[in-house]
N, C-alpha and C positions, 0 to 999 in steps of 0.2 A: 284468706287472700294471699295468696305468695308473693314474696317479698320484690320490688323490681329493685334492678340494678343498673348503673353507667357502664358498659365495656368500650373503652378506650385500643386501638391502636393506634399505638405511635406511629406516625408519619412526620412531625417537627412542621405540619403547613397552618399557617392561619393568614388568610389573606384575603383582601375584598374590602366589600362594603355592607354594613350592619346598621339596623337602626333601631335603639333603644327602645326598650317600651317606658310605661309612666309609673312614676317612682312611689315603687310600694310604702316606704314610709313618709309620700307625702298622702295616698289614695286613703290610707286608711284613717288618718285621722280626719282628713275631707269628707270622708263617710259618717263619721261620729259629729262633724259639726253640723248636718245636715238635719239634727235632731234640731235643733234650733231655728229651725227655717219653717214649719207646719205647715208644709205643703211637698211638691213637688219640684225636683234637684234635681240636673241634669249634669251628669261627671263625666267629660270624655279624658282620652285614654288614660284610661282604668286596665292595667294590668290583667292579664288571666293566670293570676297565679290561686294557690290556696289558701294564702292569708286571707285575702281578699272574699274568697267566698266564706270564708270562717265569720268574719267581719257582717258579712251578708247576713249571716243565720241569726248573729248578734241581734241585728236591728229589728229582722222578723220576728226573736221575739220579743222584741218588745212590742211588736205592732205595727211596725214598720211594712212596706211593700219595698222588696225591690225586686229590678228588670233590669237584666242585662242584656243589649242590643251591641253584641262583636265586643268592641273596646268603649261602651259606654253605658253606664249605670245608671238607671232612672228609680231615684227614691223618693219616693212618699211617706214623708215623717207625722200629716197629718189624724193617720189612726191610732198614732202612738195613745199611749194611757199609762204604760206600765211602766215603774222606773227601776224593774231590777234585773241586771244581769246572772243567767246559771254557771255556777261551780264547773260543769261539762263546757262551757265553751271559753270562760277565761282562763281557762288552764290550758288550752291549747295554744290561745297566743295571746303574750303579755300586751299587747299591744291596744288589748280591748278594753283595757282599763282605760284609754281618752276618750270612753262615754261619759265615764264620772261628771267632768266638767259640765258640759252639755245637756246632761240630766239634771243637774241641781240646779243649769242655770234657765231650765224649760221649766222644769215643778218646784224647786227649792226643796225638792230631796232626790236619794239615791240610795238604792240600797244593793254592791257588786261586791261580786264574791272577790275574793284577798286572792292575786295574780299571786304563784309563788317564784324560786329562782329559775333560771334557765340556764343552760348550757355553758355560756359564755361568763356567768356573773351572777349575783344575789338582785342587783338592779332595784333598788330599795324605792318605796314610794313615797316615803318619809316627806319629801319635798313638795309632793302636790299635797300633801296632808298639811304642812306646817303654812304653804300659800293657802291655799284654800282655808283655811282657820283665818286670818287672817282678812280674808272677806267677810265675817263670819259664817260659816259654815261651821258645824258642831258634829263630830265622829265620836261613835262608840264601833266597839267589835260585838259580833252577836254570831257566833257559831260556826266562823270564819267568814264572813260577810263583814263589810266595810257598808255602815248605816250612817249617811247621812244627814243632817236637817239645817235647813234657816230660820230660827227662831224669831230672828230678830230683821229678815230675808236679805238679799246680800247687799254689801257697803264696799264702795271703793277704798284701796287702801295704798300704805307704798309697800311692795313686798322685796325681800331681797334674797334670792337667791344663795344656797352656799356655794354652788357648782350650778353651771350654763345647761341646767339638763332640761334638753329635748320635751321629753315627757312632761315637766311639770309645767313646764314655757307651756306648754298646749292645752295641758287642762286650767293653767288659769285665766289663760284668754277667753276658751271659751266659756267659760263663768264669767268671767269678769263685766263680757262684752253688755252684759245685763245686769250691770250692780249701779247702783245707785252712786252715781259721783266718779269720781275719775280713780284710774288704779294706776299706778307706776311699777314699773316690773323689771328691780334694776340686777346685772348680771345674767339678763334673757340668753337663753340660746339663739345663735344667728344661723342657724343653718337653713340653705334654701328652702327647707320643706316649711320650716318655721313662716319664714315668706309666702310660701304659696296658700296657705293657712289663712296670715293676716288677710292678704288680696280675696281669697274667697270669702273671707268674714266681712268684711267691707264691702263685697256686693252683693252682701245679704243684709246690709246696714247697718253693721257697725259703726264702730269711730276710733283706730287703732292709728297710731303714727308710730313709727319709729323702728319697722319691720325691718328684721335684718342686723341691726345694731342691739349693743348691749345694754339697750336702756328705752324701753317700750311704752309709752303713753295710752292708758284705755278710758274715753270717757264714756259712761254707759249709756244705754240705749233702754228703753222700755223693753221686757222681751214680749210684746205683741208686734212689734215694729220691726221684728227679725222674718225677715221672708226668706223663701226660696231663691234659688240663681242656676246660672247654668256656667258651668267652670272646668277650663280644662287642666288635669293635673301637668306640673312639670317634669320634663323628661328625667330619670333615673339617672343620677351621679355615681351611685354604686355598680349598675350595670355596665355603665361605659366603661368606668374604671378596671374593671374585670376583663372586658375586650380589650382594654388598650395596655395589661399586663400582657395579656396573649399574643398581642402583636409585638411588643417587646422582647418577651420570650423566644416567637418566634422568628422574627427578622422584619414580620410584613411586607408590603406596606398595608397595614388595615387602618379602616377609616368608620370611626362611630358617629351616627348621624342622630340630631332628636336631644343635642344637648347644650346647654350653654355653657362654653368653655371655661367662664368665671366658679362653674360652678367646683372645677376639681384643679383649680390653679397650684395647690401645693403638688398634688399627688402630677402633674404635669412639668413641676419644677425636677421634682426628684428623677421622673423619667429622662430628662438631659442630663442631669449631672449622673446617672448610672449611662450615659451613651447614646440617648436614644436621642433623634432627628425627632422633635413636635412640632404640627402646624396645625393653626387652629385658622376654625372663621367664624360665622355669624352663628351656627349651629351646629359644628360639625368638628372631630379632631382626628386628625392623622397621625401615628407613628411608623417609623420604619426604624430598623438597627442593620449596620454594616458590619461593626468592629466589635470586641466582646463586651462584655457587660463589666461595669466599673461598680464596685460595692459600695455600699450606700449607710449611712448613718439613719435610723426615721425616729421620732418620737408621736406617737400618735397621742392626740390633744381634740377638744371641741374646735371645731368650726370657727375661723378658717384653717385651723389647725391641719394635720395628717389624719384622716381620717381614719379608726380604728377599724370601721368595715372595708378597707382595702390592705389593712396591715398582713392578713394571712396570704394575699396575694404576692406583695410585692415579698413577704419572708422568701418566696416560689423565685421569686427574680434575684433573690441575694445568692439562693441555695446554687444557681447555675453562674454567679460573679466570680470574677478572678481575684481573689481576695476575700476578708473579711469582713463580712457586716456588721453593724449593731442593731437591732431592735429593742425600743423601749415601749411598754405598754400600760398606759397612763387612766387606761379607764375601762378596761373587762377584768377582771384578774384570772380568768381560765381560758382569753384564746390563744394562750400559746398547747393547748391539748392538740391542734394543728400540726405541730412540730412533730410530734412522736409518730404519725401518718407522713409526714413525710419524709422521714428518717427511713422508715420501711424502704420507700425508694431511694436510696441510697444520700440523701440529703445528711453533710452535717451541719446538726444544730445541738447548741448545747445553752440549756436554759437556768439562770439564776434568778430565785424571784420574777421582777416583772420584766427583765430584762433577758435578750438572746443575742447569741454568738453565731454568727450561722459564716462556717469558711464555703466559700465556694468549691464546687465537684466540678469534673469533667463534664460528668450524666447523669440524668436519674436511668436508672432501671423499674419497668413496669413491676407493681404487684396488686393484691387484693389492698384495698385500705376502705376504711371508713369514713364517710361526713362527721365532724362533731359538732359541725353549727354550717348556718346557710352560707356563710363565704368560705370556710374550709371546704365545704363540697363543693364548691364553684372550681378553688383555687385547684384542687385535686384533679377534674377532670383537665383541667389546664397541665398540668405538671403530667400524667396520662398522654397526652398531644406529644409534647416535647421529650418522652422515654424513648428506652427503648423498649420492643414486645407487649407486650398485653395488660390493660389496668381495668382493674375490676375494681368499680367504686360502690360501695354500700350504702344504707343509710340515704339513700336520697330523698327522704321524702324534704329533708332540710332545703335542699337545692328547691326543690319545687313552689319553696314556699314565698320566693324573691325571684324568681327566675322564669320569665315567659316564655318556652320553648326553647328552654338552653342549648339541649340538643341537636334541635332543628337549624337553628343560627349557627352553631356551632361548624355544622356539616356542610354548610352554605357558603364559609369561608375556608373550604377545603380537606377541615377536619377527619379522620374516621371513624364517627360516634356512634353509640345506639345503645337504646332503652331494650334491656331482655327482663325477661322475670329468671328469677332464679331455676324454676322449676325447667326452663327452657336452655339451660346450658348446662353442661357436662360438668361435672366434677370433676377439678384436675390434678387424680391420681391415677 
């Protein structure tokens, strides 16, 4: 199959109005908590990205049904039986390890293949391991598989956290929500999706307080008492935030619709103090820029922190600042591989450790570059927009894997983008 590619002409327009699709890392682990519910789940918007259908196949085999109806997912967890994930499909996305939880808290076992690094980071699972023990749950390795069991079946406990991580906050909820006696979950992750999580576990009858904050209350529920619900995911923080680099970049005024403005208040902070005019309302954010762009200090941190998934972005908004930036990067240790992609187009950045230097250019200049992860390929075809002459961006199957018709919104706000296969452009020698 030949490989497809982003070609980018620079035109420097992003302008209009865009509306978000539903935020792939809240769709997917609402997918995995649906194991919990033995019946039938209704998810509206549900992204049409690849994760998502990856996720899909996950559940099918265990047994699962599911139906996609446009932007909404109809799963039936009732034929489930099996509780083991294959090697072939969690090596495609780490992501599929928050069945863990949900399976041992449905059968009080699991037997999933061992997710390994990604692009961006080693991303260790250490943490749902050492929570999860903790419930009692008991792990052996067996031939690169991660087995397993509740001997003693699961018990509430306090568990505490060494880092607010995402992942582990999610598989121990959805275990926990069926342990026996109350769990305390202190130093949780707070990020929205983590919310939208508890709220669907809770209308599926749970008993979770304290969603959102760093110190989470679970008291258990029978898991025969875990039903079905119908839930609609929350809008995508990451994706807005990508649009509203773009209207930054490019003057605007663009307006992303489908978001709750609490949800990216740091990343909105920064865009004033780099220059930019933000107004927010009940759902919706606008930026416009007049005057040039003013360099920016960011430390990316957990929730409500700077968010690490819009760090390669705004690197894109320092590279064009009149002045010096800093970037500090507090929790991937390889997404600055970013950096050297867009150096190519004439960006200087100079990287020590986790930290970068990025002095502001005049311009980028269009060239051939690489995705090395799904927000570098985002941030790329942005930096593409705003060159000058022609970008050929590679690698996108990354972009596709968080991004619902990139291209298509892209072009809708004035953009000059398009999806080619390689085999259908010329070589330019």
């Amino acid at each position: 199959m030949a490989e497809e590619i982003i070609i980018v002409q620079g035109n420097n327009v992003l302008t209009g109005d865009v509306v978000v699709s539903g935020a792939k890392n809240s769709a997917l682990k609402l997918m995995a908590a649906t194991l919990l519910g033995r019946g039938t789940t209704s998810l509206h918007n549900v992204p049409l990205i690849s994760d998502i259908a990856i996720m899909s196949e996950v559940l099918r085999c265990l047994g699962a049904q599911v139906d996609r109806q446009d932007h909404t997912l109809v799963v039936d967890t009732a034929p489930v039986e099996k509780w083991e994930t294959p090697y072939e499909l969690v090596s495609k996305m780490r992501a599929s390890i928050a069945v863990l939880g949900p399976l041992i808290g449905r059968f009080g076992q699991a037997r999933v293949a061992m997710p390994g690094g990604c692009q961006i980071g080693a991303r260790n699972i250490d943490m749902h391991l050492v929570g999860l023990e903790a419930l009692g749950v008991m792990f052996v390795t067996d031939h690169g598989f991660l087995e397993a069991t509740t001997p003693h079946g699961l018990v509430g406990a306090h568990v505490v956290l060494d880092f607010p991580s995402v992942g582990a906050t999610e598989n121990l909820l959805m275990a926990a929500v069926v342990a026996e006696g109350t769990t305390v979950i202190e130093n949780a992750a707070r990020e929205p999706e983590i919310v939208d999580l508890v709220n669907m576990l809770n209308a599926m009858g749970a008993r979770i307080t304290g969603g959102g904050s760093s110190l989470m209350e679970v008291e258990g529920v029978p898991s025969e008492s875990m039903h079905p619900c119908e839930h609609t995911t929350v809008g995508d923080r990451i994706e807005a935030g990508t649009f509203l680099v773009g209207g930054a970049l490019m003057g605007g005024p663009l307006t992303v619709h489908g978001i709750d403005p609490s949800y990216l208040r740091m990343a909105v902070m920064k865009l004033e103090s780099m220059g930019c005019d933000v107004q927010t309302g009940a759902d919706w954010i606008t930026v416009r820029r007049e005057g040039p762009l003013a360099p920016i200090d960011i430390q990316t941190l957990p929730h409500p922190g700077f968010p690490t998934d819009l760090q390669a972005q705004f690197m894109l908004l320092a590279a064009r600042a009149e002045g010096t930036s800093a970037i500090t990067e507090n929790v991937f240790e390889n997404r600055f591989m970013f950096a050297a992609e867009l150096a190519r187009m004439g960006a200087d950045i100079t990287i020590e450790d986790h930290h970068a230097l990025v002095r502001g250019v005049d311009g980028l200049q269009g060239a051939p570059v690489s995705s090395t992860d799904l927000r570098a390929g985002a941030a790329l075809v942005l930096a593409g927009i705003s060159a000058e002459g022609e970008t050929r961006v590679h690698n996108i199957g990354h972009v596709d894997r968080g991004y619902e018709d990139y291209v298509g919104k892209l072009c809708s706000l004035g953009a000059e983008v398009a999806r080619a296969t390689v085999d259908d452009v010329q070589p330019s020698c």
